[in-house]
N, C-alpha and C positions, 0 to 999 in steps of 0.2 A: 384617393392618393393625393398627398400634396407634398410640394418640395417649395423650398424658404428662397426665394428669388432675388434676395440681397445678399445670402452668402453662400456659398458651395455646401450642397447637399451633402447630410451626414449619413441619412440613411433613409429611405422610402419610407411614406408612414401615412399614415391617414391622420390628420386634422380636423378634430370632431370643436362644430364651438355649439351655440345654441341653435344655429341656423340650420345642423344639418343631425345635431346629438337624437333625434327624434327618427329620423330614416336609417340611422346608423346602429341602433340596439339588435336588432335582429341580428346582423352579420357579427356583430362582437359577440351575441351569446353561440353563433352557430360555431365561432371561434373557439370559446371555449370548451365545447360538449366533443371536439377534438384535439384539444390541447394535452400535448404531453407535459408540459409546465408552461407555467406564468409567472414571469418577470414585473416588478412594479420600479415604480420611482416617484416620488414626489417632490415639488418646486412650494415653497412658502415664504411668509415675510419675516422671517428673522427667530428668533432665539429670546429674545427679550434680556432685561438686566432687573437688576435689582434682586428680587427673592431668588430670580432665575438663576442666579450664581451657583447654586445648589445643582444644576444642570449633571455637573460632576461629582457629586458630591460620596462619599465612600459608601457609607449607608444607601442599598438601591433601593429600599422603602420614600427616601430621603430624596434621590436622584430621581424615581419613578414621582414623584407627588410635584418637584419643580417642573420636569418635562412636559407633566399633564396642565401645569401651569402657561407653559410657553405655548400647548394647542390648543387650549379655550381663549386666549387671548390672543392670536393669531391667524393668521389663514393660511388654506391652499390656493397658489396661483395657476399650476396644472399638476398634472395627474397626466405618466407616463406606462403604457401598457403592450408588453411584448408577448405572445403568444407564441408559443414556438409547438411544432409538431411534429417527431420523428417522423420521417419516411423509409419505404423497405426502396432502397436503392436497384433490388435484385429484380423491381416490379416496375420501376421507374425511369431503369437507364438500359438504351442496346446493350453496351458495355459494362456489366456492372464491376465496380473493385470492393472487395469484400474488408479494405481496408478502408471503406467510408464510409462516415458515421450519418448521413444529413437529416436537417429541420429544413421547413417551412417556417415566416415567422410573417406572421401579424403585425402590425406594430401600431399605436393608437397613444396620440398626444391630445388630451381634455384642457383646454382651455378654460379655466374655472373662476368665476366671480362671486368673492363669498356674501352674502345680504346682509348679516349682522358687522357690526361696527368691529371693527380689530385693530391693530398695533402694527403699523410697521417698525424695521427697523432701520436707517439711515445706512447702515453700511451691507444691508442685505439687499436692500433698493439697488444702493450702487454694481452690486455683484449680478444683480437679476437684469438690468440697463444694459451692464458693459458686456454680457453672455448673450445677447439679442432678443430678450425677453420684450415682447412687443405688448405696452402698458395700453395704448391706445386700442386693439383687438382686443385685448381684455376688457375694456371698458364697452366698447361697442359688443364683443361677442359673446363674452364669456359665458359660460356656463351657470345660472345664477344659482344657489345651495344655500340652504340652512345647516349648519352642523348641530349636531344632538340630538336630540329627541322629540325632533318636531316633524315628522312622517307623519303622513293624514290628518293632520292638522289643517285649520284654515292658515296658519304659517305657508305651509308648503305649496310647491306650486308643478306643474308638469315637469319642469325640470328637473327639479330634485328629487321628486319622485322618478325618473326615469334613473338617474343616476342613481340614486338607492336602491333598484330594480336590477343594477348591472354588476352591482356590490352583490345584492343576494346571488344572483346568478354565478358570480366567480367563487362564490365561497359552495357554490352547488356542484363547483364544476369538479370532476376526478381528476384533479391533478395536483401537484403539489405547487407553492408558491414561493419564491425564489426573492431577495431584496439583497442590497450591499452595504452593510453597516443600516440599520432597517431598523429599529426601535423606532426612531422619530418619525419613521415613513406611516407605520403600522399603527402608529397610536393618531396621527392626522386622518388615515382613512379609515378607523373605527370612529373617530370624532364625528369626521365631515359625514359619512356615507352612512352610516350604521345605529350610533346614540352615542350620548354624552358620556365619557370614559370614567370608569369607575374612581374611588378615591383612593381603594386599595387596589395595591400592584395586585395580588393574589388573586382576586376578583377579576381583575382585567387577564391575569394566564389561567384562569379558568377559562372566561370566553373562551379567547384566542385560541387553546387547545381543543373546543367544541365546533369552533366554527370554520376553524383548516383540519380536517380528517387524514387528508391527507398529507399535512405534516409544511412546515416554512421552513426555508434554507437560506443561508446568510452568506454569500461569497464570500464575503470580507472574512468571517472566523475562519471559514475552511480555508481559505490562502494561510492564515497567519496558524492555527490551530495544526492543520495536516500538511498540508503544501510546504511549510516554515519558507514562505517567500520574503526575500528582502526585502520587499515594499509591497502593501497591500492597499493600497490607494486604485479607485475603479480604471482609472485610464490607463495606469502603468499595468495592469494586469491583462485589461485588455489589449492594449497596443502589443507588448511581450507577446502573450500568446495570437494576438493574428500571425504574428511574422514565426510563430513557432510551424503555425498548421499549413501555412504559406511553402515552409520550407519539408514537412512532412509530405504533403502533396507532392512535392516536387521528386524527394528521394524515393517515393512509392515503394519503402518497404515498412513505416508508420502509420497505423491509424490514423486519421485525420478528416475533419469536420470541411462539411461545404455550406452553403446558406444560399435558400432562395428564398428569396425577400417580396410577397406579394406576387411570386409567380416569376418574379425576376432572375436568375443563378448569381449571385452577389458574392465574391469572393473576402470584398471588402468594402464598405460602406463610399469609399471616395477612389476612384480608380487614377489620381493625379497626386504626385508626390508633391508635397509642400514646396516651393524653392525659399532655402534659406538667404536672405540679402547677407551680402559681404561681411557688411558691420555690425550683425550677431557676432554673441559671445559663442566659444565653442566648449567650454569649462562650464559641466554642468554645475547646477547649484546643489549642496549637496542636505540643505533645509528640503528642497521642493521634491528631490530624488527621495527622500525616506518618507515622506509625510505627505505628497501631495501638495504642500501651500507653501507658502512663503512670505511673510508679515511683509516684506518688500515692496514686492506685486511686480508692478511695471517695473519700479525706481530698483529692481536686483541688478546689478552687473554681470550677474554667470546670468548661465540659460539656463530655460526651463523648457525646453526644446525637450518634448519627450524620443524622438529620432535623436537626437545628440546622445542622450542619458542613455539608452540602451546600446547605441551603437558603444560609449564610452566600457559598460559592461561587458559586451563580447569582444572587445578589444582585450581588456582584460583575463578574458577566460580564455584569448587563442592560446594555441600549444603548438607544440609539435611534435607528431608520432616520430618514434624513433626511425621511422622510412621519409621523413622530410617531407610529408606530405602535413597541411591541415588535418587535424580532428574533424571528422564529417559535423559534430555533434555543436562544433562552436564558429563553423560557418558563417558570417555575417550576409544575412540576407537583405537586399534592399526593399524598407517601407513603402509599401501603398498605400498608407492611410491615414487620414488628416482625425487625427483622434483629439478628446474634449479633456480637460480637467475637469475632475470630480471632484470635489471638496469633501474630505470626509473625517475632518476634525469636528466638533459639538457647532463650531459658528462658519458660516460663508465668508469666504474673504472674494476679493477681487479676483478676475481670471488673471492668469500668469502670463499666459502673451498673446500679444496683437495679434485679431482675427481668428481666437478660438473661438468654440460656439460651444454651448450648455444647454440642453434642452431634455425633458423628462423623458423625452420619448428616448433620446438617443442614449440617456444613462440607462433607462430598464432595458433597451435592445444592448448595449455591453454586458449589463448585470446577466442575463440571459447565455448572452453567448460564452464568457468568463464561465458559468455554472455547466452549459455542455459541453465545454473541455475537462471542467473537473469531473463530471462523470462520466469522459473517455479517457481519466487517465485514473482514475480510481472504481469499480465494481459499486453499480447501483446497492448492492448491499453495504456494501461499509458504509457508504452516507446513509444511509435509511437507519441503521442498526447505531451508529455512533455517532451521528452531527447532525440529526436534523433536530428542529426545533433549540436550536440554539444560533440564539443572537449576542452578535459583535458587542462588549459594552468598553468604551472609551476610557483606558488609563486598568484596565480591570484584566487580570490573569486567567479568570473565566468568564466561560458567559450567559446570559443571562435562557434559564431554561424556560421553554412553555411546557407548564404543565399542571397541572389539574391539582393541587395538595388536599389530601384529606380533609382538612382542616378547612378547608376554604369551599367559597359557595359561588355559584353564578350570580351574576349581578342581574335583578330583578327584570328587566328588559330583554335578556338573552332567555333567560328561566322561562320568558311567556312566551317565546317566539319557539323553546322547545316543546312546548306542551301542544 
């Protein structure tokens, strides 16, 4: 267990670097062989330019072949892993309420140092710095990794082999796998952990479909796909829904989610509400409200105050029953929780305001928890039958499916690892 001693804990988590990634595998795979899902995230150095323009490009044969672009010529800096594990409440609590849903979560941030030479990018540096991305831990600790296809090799070395050992293991484990906005996540930790990423997309949603049985789920589609949520950016959905479950606990006649964190009862990751100084803006900005970012950054004049921008929303939705009383349902509940921006446009920009914090662990423990809302407020079967294995694609009306085409074949490394 480690907690970040420069800025206020976001969330409990274990801190795996080289020093201790070797005593630590045991417990992550016991983790797993109990996991009702797993949540990922990954931290990298940039997007690249040039051919990478293509990033977007409409054509996803075209999109898929620049992105595989930007992961051979880039790294991962960590590797974020949340574990989550239904509990039967009715076994676990004197009291039980039949209206609570709870997990146990794991949670494991990899500190990764990749050996082959790669690309930073100047302004994803600056974004990884000003999020408290600690370059000098990396350098001393990190996790050292080959990506591709250099497993037992004289390349490889204990490290990477452990770490490709915990990749096997997650892809062994029964559960399904969980990302937010997750193509670039999935195709870095087939790169780094697994072999060198095919050249055809089709070949690459072969694997992927062999090698999760249990099926990948994308917050970001199902917020925007089923939920049709105003903004599907990872912080605003998790910030929204804590203060939703916040307030369902409260009225005790809603479902609603509790989290013990490592053994902890964790309602919410930061138990100290933010204080806003005087001379914040109170006008949110309404770039950073729909999307997440804001070309700005610092230099915006509105706020990017995610407590402002929601409070601004239930402001908006209050009513009044025709008994002069509040609507129960548009309530304004006061924030407990000092939550991150996520960036989840194709490039990283700068964090939006002073003394947020960005860390892989803490966006896969959002992504996680954002996904066990969604499956207390929609029937395990609808997601199973209708949305799984589809991934968020950027600028695009659908998304992008895993799945196996006739037509297409395993890529010869996955083919021998089946055999």
């Amino acid at each position: 267990m480690a907690l970040d001693n420069k800025k206020p804990p976001l969330c409990v988590y274990n801190d795996v670097t080289k020093e201790n990634l070797l005593d630590s595998q045991n417990r992550i795979k016991d983790c797993f062989e109990h996991a009702s899902f797993i949540s990922l995230d990954t931290e990298f150095t940039g997007l690249g330019r040039g051919s990478s323009q293509n990033v977007r490009a409409s054509n996803i044969q075209e999109r898929y072949a620049a992105l595989r672009e930007v992961v051979t010529n880039h790294a991962m800096v960590a590797f974020g892993l949340s574990v989550f594990k239904e509990i039967d409440v009715t076994k676990h609590s004197p009291n039980p309420n039949p209206l609570e849903k709870s997990y146990t979560v794991d949670n494991f941030n990899f500190t990764l140092l990749c050996q082959n030479d790669y690309t930073v990018n100047p302004r994803s540096l600056s974004f990884l710095a000003e999020s408290g991305f600690d370059f000098n831990k990396q350098a001393l600790s990190g996790i050292p990794y080959f990506p591709g296809d250099v497993q037992e090799t004289s390349k490889s070395n204990k490290f990477d082999a452990t770490m490709r050992h915990i990749f096997r293991h997650l892809l062994a484990s029964k559960a399904p796998v969980v990302l937010h906005n997750g193509l670039l996540d999935i195709m870095f930790l087939y790169h780094g952990f697994y072999a060198s990423l095919p050249k055809k997309l089709d070949t690459f949603l072969a694997d992927l479909s062999d090698m999760f049985p249990l099926g990948i789920y994308d917050t970001k589609y199902i917020a925007d796909y089923l939920t049709r949520e105003k903004a599907s950016f990872l912080s605003y959905l998790y910030k929204k829904y804590e203060r939703e479950q916040l307030k369902r606990k409260q009225n005790s006649r809603k479902h609603y989610l509790t989290i013990s964190l490592n053994g902890t009862i964790v309602e919410n990751p930061s138990t100290k509400t933010p204080v806003q100084p005087n001379n914040l803006p109170v006008k949110p900005c309404p770039q950073f409200t729909n999307h997440g970012y804001c070309p700005k950054g610092l230099q915006c004049p509105l706020s990017h105050d995610l407590d402002v921008i929601l409070d601004a929303e239930m402001s908006r939705r209050k009513r009044k029953r025709k008994d002069g009383h509040l609507d129960e349902d548009t309530v304004i509940e006061p924030s407990v929780i000092l939550a991150t921006v996520s960036e989840d446009a194709c490039d990283k920009v700068s964090p939006a305001t002073p003394g947020q914090f960005h860390a892989a662990h803490f966006d896969a423990y959002m992504t996680g928890f954002v996904f066990a809302r969604q499956i207390l407020t929609y029937d395990q079967d609808t997601l199973q039958k209708e949305h799984i294995n589809r991934i968020y694609l950027i600028g695009k009306s659908f998304p992008l499916i895993i799945l196996k085409s006739a037509f297409a074949s395993y890529s010869e490394f996955h083919d021998t690892l089946r055999q």
